[in-house]
C-alpha positions in Angstrom: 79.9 2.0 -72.5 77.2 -0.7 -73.1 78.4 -2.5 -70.2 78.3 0.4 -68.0 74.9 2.0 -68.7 73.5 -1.6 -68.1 75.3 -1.6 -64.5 74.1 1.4 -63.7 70.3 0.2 -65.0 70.2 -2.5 -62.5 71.5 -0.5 -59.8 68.4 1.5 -60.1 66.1 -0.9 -60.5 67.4 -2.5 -57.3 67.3 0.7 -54.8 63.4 0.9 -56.7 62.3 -2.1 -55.5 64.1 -2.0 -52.1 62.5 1.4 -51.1 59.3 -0.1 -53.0 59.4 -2.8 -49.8 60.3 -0.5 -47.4 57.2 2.2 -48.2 54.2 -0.1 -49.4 53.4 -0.9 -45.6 53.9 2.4 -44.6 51.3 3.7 -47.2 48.5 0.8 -46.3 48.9 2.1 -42.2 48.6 6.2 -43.4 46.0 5.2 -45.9 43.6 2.6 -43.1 44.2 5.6 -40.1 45.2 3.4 -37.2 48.1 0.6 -36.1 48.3 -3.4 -36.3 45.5 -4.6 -33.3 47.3 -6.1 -30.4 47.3 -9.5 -29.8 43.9 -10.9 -28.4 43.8 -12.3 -25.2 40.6 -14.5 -26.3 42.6 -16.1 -29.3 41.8 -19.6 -29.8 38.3 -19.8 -29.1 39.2 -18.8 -24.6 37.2 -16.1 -23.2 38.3 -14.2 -19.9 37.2 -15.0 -16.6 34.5 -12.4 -15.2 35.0 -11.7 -11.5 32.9 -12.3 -9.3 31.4 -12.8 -5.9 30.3 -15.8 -4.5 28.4 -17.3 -1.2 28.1 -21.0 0.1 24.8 -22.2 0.5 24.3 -23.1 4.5 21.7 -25.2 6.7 20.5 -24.3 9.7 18.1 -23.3 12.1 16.0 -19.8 11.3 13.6 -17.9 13.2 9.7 -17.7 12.1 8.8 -13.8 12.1 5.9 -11.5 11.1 7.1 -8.0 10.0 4.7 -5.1 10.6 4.7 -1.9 11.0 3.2 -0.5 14.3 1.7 2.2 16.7 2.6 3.0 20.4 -0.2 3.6 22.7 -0.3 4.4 26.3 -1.4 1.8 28.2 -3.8 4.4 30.4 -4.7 7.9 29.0 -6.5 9.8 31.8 -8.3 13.4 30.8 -7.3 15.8 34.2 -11.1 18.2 34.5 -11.9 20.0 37.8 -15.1 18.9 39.1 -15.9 22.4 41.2 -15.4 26.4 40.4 -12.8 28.6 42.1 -9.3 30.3 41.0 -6.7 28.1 40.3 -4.5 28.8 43.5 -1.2 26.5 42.4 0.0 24.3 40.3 2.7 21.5 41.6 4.1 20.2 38.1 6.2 21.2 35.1 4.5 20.4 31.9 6.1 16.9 30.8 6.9 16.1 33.8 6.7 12.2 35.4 4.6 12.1 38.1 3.2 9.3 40.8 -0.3 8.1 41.4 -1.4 9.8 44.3 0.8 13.0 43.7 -1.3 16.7 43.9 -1.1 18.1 40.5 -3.7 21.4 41.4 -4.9 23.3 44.3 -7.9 25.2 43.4 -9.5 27.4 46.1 -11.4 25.9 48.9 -13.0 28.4 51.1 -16.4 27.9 49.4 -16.2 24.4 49.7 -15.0 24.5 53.5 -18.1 26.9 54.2 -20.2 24.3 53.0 -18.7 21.9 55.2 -19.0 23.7 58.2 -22.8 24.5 57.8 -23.6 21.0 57.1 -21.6 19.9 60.4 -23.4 22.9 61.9 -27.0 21.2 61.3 -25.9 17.8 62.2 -25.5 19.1 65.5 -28.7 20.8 65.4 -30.2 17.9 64.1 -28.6 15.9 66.5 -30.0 18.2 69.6 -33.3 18.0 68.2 -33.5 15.0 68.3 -32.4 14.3 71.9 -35.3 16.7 73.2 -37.7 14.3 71.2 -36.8 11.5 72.9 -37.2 13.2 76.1 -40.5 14.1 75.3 -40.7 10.7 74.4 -39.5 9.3 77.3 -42.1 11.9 79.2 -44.9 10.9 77.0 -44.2 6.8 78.2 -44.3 7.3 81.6 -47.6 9.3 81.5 -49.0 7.2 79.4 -48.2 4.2 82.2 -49.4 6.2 84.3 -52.7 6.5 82.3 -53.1 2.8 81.5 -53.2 1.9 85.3 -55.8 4.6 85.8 -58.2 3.2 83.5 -57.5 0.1 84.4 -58.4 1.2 87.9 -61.3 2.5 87.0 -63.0 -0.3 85.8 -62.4 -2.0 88.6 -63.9 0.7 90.6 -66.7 0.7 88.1 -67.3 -2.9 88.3 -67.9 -2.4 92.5 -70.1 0.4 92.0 -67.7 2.7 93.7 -67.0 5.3 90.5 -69.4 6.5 88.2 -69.3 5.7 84.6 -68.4 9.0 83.6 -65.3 8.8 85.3 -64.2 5.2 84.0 -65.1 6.6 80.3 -62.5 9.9 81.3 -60.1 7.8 82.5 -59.8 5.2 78.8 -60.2 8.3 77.6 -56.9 9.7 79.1 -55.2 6.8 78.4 -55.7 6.5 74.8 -54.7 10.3 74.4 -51.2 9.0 76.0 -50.8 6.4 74.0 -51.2 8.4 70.7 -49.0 10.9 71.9 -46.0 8.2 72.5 -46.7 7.0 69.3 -46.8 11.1 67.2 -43.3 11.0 69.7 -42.2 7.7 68.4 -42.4 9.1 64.8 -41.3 12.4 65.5 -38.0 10.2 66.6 -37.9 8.8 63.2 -38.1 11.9 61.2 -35.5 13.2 63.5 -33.2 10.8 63.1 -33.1 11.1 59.1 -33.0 14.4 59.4 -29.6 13.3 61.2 -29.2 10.9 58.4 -29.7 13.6 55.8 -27.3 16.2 57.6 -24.8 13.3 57.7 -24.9 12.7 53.7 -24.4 16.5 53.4 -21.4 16.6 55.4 -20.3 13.4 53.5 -20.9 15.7 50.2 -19.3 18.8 51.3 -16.3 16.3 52.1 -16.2 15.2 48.5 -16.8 18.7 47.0 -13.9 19.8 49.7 -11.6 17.0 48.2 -12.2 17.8 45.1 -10.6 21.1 45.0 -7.3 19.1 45.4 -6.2 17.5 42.6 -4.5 14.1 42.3 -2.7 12.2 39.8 -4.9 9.0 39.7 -1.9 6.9 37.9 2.4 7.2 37.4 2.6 8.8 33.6 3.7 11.5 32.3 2.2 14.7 31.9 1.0 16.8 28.8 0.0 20.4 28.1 -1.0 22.8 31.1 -4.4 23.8 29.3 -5.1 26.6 31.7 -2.3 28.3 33.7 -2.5 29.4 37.9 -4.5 32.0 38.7 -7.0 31.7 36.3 -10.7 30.8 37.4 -12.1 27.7 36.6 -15.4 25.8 36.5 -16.6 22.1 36.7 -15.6 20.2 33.8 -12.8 22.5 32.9 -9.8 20.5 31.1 -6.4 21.0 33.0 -4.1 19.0 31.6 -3.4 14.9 30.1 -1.7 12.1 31.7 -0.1 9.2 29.9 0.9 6.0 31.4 4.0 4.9 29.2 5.2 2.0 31.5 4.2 -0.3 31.0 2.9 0.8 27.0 1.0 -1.0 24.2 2.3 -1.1 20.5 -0.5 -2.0 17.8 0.2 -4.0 14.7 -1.8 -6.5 12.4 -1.0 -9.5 11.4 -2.1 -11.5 8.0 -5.2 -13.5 8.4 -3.3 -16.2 6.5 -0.6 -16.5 9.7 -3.8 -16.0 12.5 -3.6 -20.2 13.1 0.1 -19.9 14.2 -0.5 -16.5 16.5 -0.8 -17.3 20.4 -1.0 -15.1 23.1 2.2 -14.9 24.8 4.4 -14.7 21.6 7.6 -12.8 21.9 7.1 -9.4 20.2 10.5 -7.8 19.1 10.1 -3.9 18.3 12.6 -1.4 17.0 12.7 1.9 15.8 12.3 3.5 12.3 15.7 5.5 12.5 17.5 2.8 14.8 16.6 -0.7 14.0 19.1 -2.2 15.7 17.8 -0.4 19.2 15.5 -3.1 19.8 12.9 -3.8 23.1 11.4 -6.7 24.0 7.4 -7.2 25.0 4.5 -10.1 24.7 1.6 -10.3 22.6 -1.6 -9.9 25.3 -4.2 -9.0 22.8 -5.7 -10.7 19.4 -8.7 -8.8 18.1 -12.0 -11.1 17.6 -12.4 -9.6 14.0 -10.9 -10.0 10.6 -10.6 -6.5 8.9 -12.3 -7.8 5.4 -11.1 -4.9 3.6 -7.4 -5.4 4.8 -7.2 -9.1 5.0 -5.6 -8.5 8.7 -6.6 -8.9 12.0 -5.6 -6.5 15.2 -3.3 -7.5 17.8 -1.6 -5.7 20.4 1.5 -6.7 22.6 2.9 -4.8 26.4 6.1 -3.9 26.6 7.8 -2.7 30.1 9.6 0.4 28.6 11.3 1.4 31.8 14.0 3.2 29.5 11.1 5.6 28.0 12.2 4.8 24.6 8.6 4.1 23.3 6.2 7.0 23.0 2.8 6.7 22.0 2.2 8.1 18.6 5.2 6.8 17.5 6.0 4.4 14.1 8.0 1.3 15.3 8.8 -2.0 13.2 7.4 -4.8 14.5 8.6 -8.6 14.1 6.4 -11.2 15.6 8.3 -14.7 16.5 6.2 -17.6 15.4 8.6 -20.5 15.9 11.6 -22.0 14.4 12.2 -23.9 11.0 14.5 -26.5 11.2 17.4 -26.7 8.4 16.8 -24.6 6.6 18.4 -23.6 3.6 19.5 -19.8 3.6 21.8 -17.3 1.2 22.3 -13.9 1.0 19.3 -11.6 -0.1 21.5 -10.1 -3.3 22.2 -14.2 -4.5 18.5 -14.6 -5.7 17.6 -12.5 -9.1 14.4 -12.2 -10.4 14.0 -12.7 -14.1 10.7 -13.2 -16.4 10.0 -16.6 -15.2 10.2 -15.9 -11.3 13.0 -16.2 -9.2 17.0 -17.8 -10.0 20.5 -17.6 -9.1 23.2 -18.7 -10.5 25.1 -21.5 -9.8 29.4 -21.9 -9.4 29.8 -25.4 -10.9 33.2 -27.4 -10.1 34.7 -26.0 -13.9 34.9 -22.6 -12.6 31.8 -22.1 -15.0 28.0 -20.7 -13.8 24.6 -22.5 -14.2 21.2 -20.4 -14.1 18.9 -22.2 -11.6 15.6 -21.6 -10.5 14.4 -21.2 -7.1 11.6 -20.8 -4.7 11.8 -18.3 -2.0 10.8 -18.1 1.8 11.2 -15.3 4.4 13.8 -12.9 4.7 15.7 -13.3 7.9 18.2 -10.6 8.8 20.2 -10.2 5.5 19.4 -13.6 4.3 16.9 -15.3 2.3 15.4 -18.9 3.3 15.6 -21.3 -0.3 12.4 -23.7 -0.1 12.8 -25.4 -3.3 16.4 -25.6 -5.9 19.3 -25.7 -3.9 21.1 -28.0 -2.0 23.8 -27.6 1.0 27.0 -27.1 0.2 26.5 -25.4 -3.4 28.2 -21.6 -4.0 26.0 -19.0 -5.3 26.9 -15.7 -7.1 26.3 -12.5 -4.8 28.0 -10.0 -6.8 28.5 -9.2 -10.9 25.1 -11.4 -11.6 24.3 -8.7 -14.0 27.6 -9.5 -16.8 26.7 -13.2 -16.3 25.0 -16.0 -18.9 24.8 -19.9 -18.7 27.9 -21.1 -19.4 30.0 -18.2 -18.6 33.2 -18.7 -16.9 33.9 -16.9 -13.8 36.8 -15.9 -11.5 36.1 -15.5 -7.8 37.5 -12.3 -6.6 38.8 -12.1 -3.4 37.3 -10.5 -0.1 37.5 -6.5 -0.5 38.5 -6.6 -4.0 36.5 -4.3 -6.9 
């Protein structure tokens, strides 16, 4: 019995401590709330590889620019205004429409003006018949005066032989002298008449032009504006018909930094481009450099032509504007996003051989399409992050994720 109550004892004890084994670990998970961490993949002092993008560091050749922003102006604006009164008889245009130099734009009505015309031809020839019957009293007037001369000359030869008496050599001078001043009233009564000629000839030359003017013609190839007043209505001098605009060639006005006026030459190439379409570009020259510096601005006005035989330019509009200085030689350039700007100025970092990054500062130039021009901190050759800068410290290891990937 002894032995057997002591067997039985130990059996006890032993299933006790076996389910004692089996429980105690069970207990400490329920009691802490969560499993056994996985294992870390950082173990042993590695940390994981942060992907990123990268960008080689290139030299070459890079175009100088100005950037602006700038205006299109016509190259001509001409104000149409009629220049005499009548009704507005026809109008040969649609509003917008492109129109040639010489073309008729109005007809205003011309009866007044032709009225004119014919009375001022009318007292030409008046004049003119005038002045033919003066010098055929003229012509009258010569002859009798000749005629009077060589009586008085005559005379006093008679005089001198004692075969007239003196009263009659006196009537004779006399005679002639009254000829003489009546050639001469003819002589000026042939002047007067022939500028009253001159005079009816101006006013026929004026009627002309006030006859002309009741035609109206485009004095330049634009384009036309707003038909102010409409046909039929009746108009007076200096009434405003309509605007013309000369868009080809047209002018687009920029300024330019006083600090980049020693490198700006008339004849520069002058690349412009729209606001909504930058890569619709036109081409033109820079004609104009102002003689000024705007002191408030710190800029001086220039202007460049531009053909536009598409249209595509309007004045009015907004355009971007790059100026082309010249071209810097080997020059370093990387993307725009490589280049971060922290608390002391500008830096990137660096992909060293290790697979490990390097914070560097730089010094910045232009921006060329995209790109940014390094003056100072790099050399050729070097890879530069471009993408996942903002997960990155010195020393930081890095994987360089393929093209495409997240």
């Amino acid at each position: 019995m002894f032995r057997a109550g002591n067997t039985w004892e130990w059996a006890c004890r032993s299933v006790w401590i076996v389910l004692f084994c089996i429980l105690l670990p069970l207990a400490e998970q329920g009691c802490s709330g969560r499993s056994s961490p996985p294992e870390s993949p950082s173990r042993g002092g590695l940390r994981a590889a942060i992907p990123v993008a990268v960008a080689t560091v290139i030299k070459k050749n890079v175009p100088i620019d100005i950037q602006a922003v700038g205006t299109v102006e016509a190259s001509s604006t001409v104000t149409i205004k009629s220049q005499v009164s009548g009704e507005l008889m026809q109008v040969f245009f649609r509003e917008g429409d492109f129109v040639k130099k010489g073309e008729e734009l109005f007809k205003i009505d011309s009866r007044t003006q032709e009225a004119q015309l014919n009375q001022a031809q009318a007292n030409l020839a008046k004049n003119e018949a005038a002045l033919a019957q003066i010098e055929a009293n003229l012509a009258r007037d010569i002859a009798q005066q000749k005629y009077a001369q060589s009586e008085a000359t005559r005379s006093r030869s008679l005089l001198e032989k004692h075969l007239v008496s003196k009263e009659q050599a006196e009537q004779s001078n006399s005679n002639a002298e009254a000829a003489e001043a009546t050639v001469r009233a003819d002589q000026a009564a042939v002047q007067s008449a022939r500028a009253t000629i001159e005079a009816a000839k101006a006013d026929i030359a004026n009627a002309r032009v006030m006859l002309s003017y009741s035609s109206i013609r485009s004095p330049l190839d634009g384009r036309t504006g707003n038909l102010v007043i409409k046909q039929g209505n009746i108009i007076g001098p200096n009434t405003e018909l309509t605007t013309i605009n000369q868009v080809e060639p047209t002018y687009v006005t920029f300024s330019i930094p006083e600090t980049q006026l020693p490198s700006v030459k008339k004849g520069q190439t002058v690349t412009v481009s729209q606001q909504n379409s930058p890569s619709s570009q036109e081409s033109g020259a820079l004609f104009f450099i102002d003689n000024a510096i705007d002191p408030t601005t710190g800029t001086i006005l220039a202007k460049a032509v531009f053909p536009n035989r598409d249209h595509k330019l309007w004045p009015g509009q907004f355009v971007r504007v790059s100026l082309r200085l010249g071209t810097k030689q080997d020059a370093l350039i990387v993307p725009s996003q490589a280049v971060q700007t922290g608390q002391d100025g500008s830096f990137v970092f660096i992909v060293k051989p290790d697979q490990t990054v390097e914070s560097r500062p730089v010094v910045s130039g232009m921006h060329v399409d995209g790109q940014i021009v390094i003056d100072k901190g790099l050399a050729p050759g070097e890879t530069v992050v471009t993408e996942g800068q903002l997960r990155l410290a010195a020393g930081n290891r890095v994987q360089i994720r393929a093209d495409g990937a997240p």
